[in-house]
Each structure stands twice: as C-alpha cells, then as structure tokens.
C-alpha positions as CSV (number, residue, x, y, z in Angstrom):
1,X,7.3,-19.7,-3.9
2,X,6.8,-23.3,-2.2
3,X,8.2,-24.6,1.1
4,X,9.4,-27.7,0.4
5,X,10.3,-29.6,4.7
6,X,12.1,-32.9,4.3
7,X,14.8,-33.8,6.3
8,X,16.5,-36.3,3.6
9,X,18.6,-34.2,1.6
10,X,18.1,-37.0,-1.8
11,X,13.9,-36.5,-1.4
12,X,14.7,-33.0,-1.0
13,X,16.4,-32.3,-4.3
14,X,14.5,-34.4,-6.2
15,X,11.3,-32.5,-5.0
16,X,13.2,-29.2,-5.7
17,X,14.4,-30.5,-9.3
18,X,10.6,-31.6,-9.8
19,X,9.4,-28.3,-8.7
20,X,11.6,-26.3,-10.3
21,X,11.1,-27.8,-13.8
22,X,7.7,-27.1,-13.4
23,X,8.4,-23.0,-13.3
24,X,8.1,-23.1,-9.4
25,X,10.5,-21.2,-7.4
26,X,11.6,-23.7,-4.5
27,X,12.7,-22.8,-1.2
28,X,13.8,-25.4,1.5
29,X,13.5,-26.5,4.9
30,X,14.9,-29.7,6.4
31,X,13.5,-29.8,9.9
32,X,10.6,-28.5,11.0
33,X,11.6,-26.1,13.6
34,X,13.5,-24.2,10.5
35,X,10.1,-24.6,8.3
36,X,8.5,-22.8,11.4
37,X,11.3,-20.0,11.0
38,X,10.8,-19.4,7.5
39,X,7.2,-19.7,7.4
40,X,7.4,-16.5,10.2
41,X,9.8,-14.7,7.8
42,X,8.9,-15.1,4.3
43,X,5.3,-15.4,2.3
44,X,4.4,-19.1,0.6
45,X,2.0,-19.8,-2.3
46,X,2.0,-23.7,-1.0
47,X,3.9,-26.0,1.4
48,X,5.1,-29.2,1.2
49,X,5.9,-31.3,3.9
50,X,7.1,-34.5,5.6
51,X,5.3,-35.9,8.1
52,X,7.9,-37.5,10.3
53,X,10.1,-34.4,11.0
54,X,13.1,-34.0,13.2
55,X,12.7,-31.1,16.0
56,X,8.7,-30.7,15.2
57,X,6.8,-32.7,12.8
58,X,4.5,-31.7,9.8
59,X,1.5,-31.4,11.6
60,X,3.2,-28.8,13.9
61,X,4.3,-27.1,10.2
62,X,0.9,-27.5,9.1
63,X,-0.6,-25.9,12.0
64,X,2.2,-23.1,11.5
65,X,1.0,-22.5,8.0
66,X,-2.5,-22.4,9.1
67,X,-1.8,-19.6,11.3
68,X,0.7,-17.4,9.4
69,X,-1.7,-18.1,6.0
70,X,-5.2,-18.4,6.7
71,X,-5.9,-20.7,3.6
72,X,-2.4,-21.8,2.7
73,X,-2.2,-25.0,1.2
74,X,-0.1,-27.2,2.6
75,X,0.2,-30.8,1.5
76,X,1.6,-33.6,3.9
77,X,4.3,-36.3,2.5
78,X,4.9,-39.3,4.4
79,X,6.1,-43.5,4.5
80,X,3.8,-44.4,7.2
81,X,0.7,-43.3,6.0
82,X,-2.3,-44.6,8.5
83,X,-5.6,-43.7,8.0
84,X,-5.8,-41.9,11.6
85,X,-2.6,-39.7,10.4
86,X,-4.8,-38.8,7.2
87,X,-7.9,-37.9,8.9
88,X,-6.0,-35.5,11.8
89,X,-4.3,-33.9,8.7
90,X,-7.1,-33.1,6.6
91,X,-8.8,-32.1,9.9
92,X,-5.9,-30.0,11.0
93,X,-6.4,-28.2,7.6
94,X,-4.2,-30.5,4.5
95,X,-5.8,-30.0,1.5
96,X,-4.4,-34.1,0.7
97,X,-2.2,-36.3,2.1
98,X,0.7,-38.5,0.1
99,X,2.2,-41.4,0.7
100,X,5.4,-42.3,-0.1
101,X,6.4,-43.2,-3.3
102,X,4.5,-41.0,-5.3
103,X,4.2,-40.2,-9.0
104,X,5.6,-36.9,-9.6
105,X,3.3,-35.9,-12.6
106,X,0.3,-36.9,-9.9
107,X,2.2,-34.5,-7.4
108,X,2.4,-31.7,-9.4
109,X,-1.0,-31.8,-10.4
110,X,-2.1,-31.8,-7.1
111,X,0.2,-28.8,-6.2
112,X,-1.9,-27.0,-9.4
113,X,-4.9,-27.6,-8.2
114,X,-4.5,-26.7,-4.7
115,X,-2.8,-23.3,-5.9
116,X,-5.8,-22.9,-8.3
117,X,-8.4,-22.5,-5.4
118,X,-6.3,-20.8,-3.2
119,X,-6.2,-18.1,-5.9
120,X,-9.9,-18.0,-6.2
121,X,-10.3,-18.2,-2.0
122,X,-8.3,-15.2,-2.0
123,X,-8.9,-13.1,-5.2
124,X,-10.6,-10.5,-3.2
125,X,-8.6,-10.7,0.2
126,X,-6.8,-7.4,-0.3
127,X,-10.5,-5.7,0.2
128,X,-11.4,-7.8,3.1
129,X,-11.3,-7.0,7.1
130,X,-8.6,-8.4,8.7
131,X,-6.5,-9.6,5.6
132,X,-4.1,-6.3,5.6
133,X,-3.8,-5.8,9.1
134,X,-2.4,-9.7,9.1
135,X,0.0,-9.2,6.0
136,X,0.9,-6.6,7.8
137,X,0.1,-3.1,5.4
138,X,-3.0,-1.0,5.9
139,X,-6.3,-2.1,4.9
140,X,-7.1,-1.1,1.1
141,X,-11.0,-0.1,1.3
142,X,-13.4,-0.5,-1.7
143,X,-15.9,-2.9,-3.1
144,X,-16.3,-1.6,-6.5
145,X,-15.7,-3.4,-9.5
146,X,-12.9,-1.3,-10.5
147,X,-11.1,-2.0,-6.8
148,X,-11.7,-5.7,-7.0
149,X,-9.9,-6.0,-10.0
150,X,-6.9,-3.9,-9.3
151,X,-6.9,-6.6,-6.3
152,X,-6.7,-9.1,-8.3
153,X,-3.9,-8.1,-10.5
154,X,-1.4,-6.8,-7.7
155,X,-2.4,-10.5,-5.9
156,X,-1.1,-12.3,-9.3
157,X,2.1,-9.6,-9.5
158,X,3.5,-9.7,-6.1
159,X,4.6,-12.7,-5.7
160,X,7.2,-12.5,-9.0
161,X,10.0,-10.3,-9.2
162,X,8.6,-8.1,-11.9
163,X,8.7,-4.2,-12.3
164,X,5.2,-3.0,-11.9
165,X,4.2,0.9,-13.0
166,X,1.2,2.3,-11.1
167,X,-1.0,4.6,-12.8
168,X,-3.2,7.3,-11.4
169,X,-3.7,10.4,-9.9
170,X,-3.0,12.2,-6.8
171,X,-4.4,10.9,-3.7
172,X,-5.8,7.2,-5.2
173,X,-3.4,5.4,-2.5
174,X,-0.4,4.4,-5.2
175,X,2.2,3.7,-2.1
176,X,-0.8,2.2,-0.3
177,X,-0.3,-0.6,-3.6
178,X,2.9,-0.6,-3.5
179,X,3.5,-1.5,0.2
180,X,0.6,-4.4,-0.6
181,X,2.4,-5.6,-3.2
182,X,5.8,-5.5,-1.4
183,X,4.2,-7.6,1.7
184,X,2.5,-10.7,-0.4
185,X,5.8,-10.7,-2.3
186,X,8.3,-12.7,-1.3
187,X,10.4,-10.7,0.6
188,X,7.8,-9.0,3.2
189,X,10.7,-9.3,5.6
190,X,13.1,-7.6,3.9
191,X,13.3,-3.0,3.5
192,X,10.6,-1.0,1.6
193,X,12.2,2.4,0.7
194,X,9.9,5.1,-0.6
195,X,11.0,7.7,-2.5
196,X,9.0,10.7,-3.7
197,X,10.8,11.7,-7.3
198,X,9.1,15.1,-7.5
199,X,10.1,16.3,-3.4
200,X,13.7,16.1,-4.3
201,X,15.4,18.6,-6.4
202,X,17.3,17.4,-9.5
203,X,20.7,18.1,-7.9
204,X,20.3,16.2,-5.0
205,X,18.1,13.0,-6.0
206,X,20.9,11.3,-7.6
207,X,22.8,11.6,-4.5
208,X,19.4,10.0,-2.4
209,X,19.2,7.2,-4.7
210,X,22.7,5.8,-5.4
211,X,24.4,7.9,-2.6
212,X,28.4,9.4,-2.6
213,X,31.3,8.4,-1.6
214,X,33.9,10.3,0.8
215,X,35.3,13.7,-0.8
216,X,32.4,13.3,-3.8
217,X,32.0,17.1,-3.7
218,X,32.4,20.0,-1.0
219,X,31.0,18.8,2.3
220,X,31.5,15.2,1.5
221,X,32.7,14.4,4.8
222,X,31.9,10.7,4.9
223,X,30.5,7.8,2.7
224,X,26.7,7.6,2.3
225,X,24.2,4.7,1.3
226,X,21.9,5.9,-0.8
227,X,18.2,4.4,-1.1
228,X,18.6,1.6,-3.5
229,X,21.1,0.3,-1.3
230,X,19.0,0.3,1.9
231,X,16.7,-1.0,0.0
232,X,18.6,-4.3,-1.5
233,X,17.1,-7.4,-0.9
234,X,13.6,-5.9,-0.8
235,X,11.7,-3.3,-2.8
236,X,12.4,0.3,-3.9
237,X,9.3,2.0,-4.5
238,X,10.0,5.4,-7.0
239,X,6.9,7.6,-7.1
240,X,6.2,10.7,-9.6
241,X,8.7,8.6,-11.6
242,X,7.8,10.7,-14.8
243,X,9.9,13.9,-13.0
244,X,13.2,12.1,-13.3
245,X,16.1,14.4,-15.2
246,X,17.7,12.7,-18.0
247,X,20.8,12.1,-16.2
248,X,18.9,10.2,-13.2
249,X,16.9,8.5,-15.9
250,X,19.9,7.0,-17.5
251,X,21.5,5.8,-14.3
252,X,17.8,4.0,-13.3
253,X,18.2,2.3,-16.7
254,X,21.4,0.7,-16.1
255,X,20.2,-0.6,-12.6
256,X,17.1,-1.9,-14.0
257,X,19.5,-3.6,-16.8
258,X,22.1,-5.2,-14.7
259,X,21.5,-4.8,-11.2
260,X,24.7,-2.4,-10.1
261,X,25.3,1.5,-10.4
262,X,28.1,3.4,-8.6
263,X,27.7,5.8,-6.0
264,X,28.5,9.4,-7.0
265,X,32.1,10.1,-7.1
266,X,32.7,6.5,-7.2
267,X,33.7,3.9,-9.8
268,X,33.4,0.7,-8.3
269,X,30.0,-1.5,-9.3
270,X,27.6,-1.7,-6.5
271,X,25.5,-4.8,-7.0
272,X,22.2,-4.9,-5.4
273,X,18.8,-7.3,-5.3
274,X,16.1,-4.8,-5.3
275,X,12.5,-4.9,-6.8
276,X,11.3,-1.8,-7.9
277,X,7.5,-0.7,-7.9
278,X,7.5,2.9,-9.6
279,X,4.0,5.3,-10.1
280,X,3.3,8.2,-11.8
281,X,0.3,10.2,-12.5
282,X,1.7,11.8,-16.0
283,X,1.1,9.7,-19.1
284,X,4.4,8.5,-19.4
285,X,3.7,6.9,-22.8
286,X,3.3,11.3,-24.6
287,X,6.3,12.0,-22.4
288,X,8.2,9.6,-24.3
289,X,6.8,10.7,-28.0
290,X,7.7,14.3,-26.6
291,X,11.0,13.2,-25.8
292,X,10.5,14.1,-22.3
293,X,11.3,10.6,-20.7
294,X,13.3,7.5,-22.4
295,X,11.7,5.3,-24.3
296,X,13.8,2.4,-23.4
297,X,13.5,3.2,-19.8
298,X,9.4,3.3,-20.3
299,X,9.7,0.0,-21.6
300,X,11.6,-1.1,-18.8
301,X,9.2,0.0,-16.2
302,X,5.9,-0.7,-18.0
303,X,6.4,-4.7,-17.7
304,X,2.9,-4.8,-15.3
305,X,1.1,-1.7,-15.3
306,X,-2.0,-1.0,-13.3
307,X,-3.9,1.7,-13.3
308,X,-5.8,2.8,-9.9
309,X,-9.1,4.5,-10.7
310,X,-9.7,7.7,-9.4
311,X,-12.3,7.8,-6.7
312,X,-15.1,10.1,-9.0
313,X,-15.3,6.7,-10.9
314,X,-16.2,4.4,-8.0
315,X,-18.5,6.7,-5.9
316,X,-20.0,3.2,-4.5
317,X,-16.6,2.9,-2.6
318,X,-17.5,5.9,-0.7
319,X,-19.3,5.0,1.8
320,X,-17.0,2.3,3.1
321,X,-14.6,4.7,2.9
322,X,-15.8,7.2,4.8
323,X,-17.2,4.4,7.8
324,X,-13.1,3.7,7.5
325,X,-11.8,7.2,8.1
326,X,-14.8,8.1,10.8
327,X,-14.1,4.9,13.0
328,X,-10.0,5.7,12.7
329,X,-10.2,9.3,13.4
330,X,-13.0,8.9,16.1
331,X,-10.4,6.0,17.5
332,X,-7.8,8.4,17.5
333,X,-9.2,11.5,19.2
334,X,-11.2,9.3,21.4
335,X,-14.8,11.1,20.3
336,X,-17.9,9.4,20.7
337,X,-18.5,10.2,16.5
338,X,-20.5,7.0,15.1
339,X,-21.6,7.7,11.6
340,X,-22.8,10.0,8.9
341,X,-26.4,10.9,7.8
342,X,-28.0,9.9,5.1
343,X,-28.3,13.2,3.1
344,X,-24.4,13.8,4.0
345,X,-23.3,10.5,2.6
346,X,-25.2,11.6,-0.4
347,X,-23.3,14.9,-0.8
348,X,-20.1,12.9,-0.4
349,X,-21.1,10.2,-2.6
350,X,-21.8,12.9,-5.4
351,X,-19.2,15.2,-4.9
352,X,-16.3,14.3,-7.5
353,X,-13.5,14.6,-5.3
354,X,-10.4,15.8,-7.5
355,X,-8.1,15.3,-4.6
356,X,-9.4,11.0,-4.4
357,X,-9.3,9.2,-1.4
358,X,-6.1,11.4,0.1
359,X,-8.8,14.3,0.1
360,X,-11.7,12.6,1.4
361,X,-9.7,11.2,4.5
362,X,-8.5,15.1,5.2
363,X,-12.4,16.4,5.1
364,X,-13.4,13.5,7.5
365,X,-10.9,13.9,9.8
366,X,-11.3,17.8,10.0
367,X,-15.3,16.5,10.4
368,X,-14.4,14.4,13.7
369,X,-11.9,17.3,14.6
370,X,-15.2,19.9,14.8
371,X,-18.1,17.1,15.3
372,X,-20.1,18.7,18.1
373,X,-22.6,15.3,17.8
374,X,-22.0,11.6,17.5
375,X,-23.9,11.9,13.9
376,X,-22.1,14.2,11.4
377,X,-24.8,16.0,9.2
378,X,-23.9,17.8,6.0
379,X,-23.7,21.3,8.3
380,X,-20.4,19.3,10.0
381,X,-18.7,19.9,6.6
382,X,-17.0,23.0,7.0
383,X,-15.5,22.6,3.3
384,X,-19.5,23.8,1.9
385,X,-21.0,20.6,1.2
386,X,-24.4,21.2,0.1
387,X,-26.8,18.6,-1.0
388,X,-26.4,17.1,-4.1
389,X,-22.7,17.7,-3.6
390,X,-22.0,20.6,-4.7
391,X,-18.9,22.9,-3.0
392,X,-18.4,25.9,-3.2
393,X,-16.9,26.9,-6.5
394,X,-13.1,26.6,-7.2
395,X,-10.9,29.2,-6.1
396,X,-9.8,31.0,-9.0
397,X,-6.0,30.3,-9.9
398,X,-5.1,33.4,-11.7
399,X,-2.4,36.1,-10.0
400,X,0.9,35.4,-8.6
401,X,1.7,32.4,-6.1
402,X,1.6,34.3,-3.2
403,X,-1.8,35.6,-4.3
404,X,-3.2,32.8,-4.9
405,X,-2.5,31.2,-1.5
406,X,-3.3,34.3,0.1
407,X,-7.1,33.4,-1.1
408,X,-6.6,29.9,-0.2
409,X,-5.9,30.3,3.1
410,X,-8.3,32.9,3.8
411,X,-11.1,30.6,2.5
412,X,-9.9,28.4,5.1
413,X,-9.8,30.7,8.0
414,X,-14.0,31.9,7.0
415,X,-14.9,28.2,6.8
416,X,-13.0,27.1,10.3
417,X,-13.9,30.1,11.7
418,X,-18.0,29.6,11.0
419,X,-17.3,26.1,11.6
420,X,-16.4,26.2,15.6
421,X,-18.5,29.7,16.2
422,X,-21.7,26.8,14.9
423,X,-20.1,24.3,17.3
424,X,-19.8,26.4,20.1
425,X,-23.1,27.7,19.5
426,X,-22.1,31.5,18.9
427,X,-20.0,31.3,21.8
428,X,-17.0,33.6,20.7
429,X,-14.8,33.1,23.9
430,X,-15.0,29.7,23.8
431,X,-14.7,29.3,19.6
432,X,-11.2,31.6,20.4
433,X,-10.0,28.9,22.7
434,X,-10.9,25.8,20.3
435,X,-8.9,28.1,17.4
436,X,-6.4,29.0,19.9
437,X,-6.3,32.8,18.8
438,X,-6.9,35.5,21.4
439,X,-10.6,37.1,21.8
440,X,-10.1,40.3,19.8
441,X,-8.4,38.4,16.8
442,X,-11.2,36.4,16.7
443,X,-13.7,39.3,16.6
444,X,-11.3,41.1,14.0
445,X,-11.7,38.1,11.7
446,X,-15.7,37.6,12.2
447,X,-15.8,41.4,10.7
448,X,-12.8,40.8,8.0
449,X,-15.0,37.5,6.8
450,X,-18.4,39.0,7.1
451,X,-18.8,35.7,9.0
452,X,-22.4,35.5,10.8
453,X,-22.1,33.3,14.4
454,X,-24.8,31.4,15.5
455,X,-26.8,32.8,18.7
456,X,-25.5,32.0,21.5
457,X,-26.7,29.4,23.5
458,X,-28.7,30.3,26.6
C-alpha cells in the first residue's frame, strides 16, 4: 500500500486515481501530523508526500518513515522546489524529489523503481538481526538457501490480501510464518487469532470459530464471539487445517466465499474482513482424492502455498539456531552459558531432528537448565547425544497408550536423573534437591534405573 500526504483534496485524488489505475492500493493522509499517525499504525510499501504540509511538513513525514521503515521509500512532492530543499531531502533519506507539475507516467515509473530496490534491499530481512524484533514478531533464524527463499515468498505475500497454506511438519515454526506474515501485511495493527484445529474436539470447534448465540443449546447462557469475529479486520490463522469435520469444512467454505457465516443457533449473516493464513502438515492434496477434505475448499486455500523445510534438510541453519536458543535461555535463567563445543555442534548438526526446530529449542533449553559450565559439551545432552549424532534408539511404539508412555517417561526420569547426579558430581543429596524429590526416592530410582553416579567430588 502507498501513503499518499497532500493537504489539497484535487492533487490528492488525482494522485489516488493515478495510483490506483496502476494496481496500487492507495491510502491517504492530508496533513502531516495524520501521515505521522498512520505511518505508526499501518505498514507502507512507499510514501508520497507534499512538502509544504499543514501541522508538520514532509521532511518531518519523511524522517517518520525513516524511522518506522528502515529503507522505506518515500518520495517528496512540492511547488517550491529549491535546490537546498532537494539536497536536505535526499540527505534526510528521499530516494527523489518532484516538482510540481509532474508527468504522471514519469511518476509512476519512479514509484516502480524505487519499490523495485526496496524489494531487493529487503529480500532477506526476515533472516536478519533486528528486522523482526522492529516489525514486531520474533526473529525467524536461518541462512540456508531453503530459509532465504521461503523469506522471500512470505515478503511478496504479506502485503496482499491472499489466503496463503503453509506446508510442513511439526515443529518447523508454521505460526512463527504466519504471525510474520500477518505484521508486514497491512494490517499489523489490527487482531491475530490462532487457532489450533486439531486441540479442539469436533463438537466444540464450530462453536470457537463462528461462536453461539443466547439459548444455542443447554448452558447457552449468553451470546458468544467466536474467533473469526475477534479476528475481523485482521488475520485468522487455522492450523492442522487438514482435521476439519466436513460440517466445519463447509461452513469455512462459505466464509472464504462471501465473507459472512452465522453464529450457531443463529440466522442472521455476520459479515467480517478477515485474512486467513491456514497450515497443515497432512498432504491435503491425497486427502482430497480420498475424499477426506473438500476439494473446492482445497482450492480455496491453496491460492499461495509455501512449504517450510524441515530442519534435517538445512542442517547449516543449526548452528545459528542453537547460538539463538543458548543466548535466550541463558538470558532467561540468568546462567553464565556462552556457547557449545565444537564436537557437540557436530552431533547437533548431524542429528536429524524429527521433532524440527520446536525440538531442538526444548533440548537446548533443558542443556542451559542442567549446564554445570559456561561451555556445553556433548556430555550436557542428557537426551544421548553421541558423536556423529546418534541418540539413543527410538522407543519402541508397540503396546497400549498407557504403556507406551510409561516407557517414555521412564527414559526420561534415567536420563535427568544421570544428568544432575554428573552435575552435582555424584552428590545424591544435592542431585535430590535440584530434582526436588526426597533422598530415599532418589536412591530408589538410581537402583530401579541401574543408573551409575559419578564419584563424588572431594
């Protein structure tokens, strides 16, 4: 979208009449102490402004845009063009400087241009320090190939109003996209509601997404939004989309279609502005040919897909990843743990990690939990890290539930327990107080594990 500050209403809708015939969506200021406001509120691709301004000028707006958009281009308009004006804009950070009357053909190929190397200056942005914590969503780590390029593509999506279907499994960050994508859109301002499809039981997630009205069933006491409308004017992001039942299916359809849906137990139309971002990590393409999803619904939600790779694929991202997760979590717990050594980054580099990026942040932060040493070595891995990166071999998923957890959580116990007994050197009173288990539980466990302590230190 481009700002468009001029404080004469005929200028102004010729500029928005020029603008618009061009494909660009227009939105308009005409002082500059409301270009200010709406530069604060909303996300620009360009702006366009007067010079001689009521309230605050265009240099103030330019220096506004500077600071809100690093490298947003912003192009100065103005009757009393001096050289002196020219040289304090461009200095000031105008990528060029018009004088009034202009050709409009010569205007908007200016406006192409400067758009055109503000894409490249920022094609790679979403990977860079500092960029998310200023757009305001957490930073997305990775410098592989694969990362750059799914930066690139939610850079050129968010902006539009299209539907966009993130692929990928568990753990690769999806909502981390999402929330990106939602913040250089143009409504940054505005709700992002996240809902996870697969945490709700059929029976109630049609009552969480288009809510009920009064008396809508037993216990119905009052009228309740549901999350599309919290979420109108901004973005609605669906994960596990691919569990939906039929019946929610069809409903999403007709809000995807025309915008409105009714609350449950109501008839009246709800209209509602909202942009939805939806991820799965089924293939939602079989699902349709085994009449599992709806293929007209498919088709409504795969307008932009992009697919986020899984982290086994991009093993060079691992170490900025882990640097990442060791400063937070050493931030957090306020330990003195700097970095990893070399022969442990290589274990985590060549481990395959099924659980992605989601897993890898829970084994650091258990690391920095039990780090008895600034420098985490592969020993500080309580998950069996070996060199090479190899773990210990998958627990075997045979047996009831209950079974099945009961080994899980006993592998856990063995590994936390000879964890903090090697941290404490052996010290079994002490390890007991770190696990916060009394002294004769712990010893009861040491024999149940066949779990050898480290000598205790003299």
């Amino acid at each position: 979208m481009i700002l468009v500050v001029e404080d004469k209403p005929g200028m102004r809708r010729m500029l928005r009449e020029t603008l618009e015939g061009a494909d660009y969506r227009v939105d308009e200021a005409a002082d500059g102490e409301e270009a200010l406001k709406k530069l604060s509120l909303n996300h620009y691709r360009l702006v366009l402004t007067d010079l001689k301004l009521p309230k605050k000028d265009g240099l103030a707006v330019l220096r506004a845009a500077r600071e809100v958009g690093g490298n947003l281009p912003v192009i100065l308009m103005t009757a009393y063009g001096t050289i002196e004006t020219a040289v304090q804009a461009m200095k000031d950070g105008a990528v060029d400087f018009l004088t009034k009357p202009f050709d409009s053909d010569y205007l908007l190929g200016l406006i192409e241009r400067s758009l055109e190397r503000y894409r490249l200056y920022t094609e790679n942005l979403v990977l860079k320090e500092g960029f998310a914590e200023k757009m305001g969503f957490p930073k997305i780590v990775g410098a592989s190939r694969a990362m750059q390029q799914v930066s690139a593509l939610i850079q050129k999506v968010a902006p539009s109003n299209a539907t966009v279907l993130l692929l990928g499994e568990s753990g690769t960050g999806k909502e981390l996209f999402a929330r990106a994508i939602h913040q250089m859109s143009t409504r940054p301002g505005r709700p992002f509601i996240a809902i996870n499809s697969a945490a709700i039981p059929d029976t109630l997630l049609e009552n969480e997404l288009f809510g009920h009205e009064k008396g809508a069933y037993t216990g119905a006491q009052t009228q309740k939004q549901g999350r599309f409308e919290l979420a109108d004017g901004g973005t609605l992001f669906l994960d596990e989309i691919g569990d939906l039942s039929p019946a929610v299916q069809a409903k999403l359809l007709r809000v995807l279609q025309d915008g409105a849906f009714e609350r449950v137990g109501g008839t009246k139309p709800i209209q509602v502005d909202v942009r939805i971002i939806t991820a799965t990590n089924t293939d939602l393409a079989r699902a349709v040919r085994e009449r599992k999803f709806r293929e007209d619904l498919f088709f409504r939600l795969n307008v932009f897909p992009i697919s986020i790779p899984p982290l086994r694929e991009r093993p060079e991202d691992v170490p900025m990843l882990v640097t990442h997760f060791l400063h937070r979590f050493a931030q957090e717990m306020r330990k003195e743990v700097r970095e990893v050594t070399p022969e442990a980054l290589k274990g985590l580099m060549g481990y395959p990690w099924p659980g992605n990026v989601r897993e890898l942040e829970n084994f650091i932060e258990r690391a920095v939990i039990l780090a008895p040493e600034p420098i985490l070595t592969v020993h500080d891995f309580a998950l069996g890290l070996k060199q090479g990166g190899e773990r210990e071999p998958d627990l075997p998923l045979t047996g009831s539930l209950h079974e099945v957890g009961a080994r899980a959580s006993a592998r856990a116990e063995r590994d936390l327990i000879a964890r903090t007994l090697q941290a404490t050197g052996g010290n079994k009173s002490k390890a007991a107080e770190v696990l916060q288990v009394s002294y004769k539980t712990l010893l009861n466990k040491i024999k149940e594990y066949g779990i050898e302590a480290a000598p205790a230190a003299g």
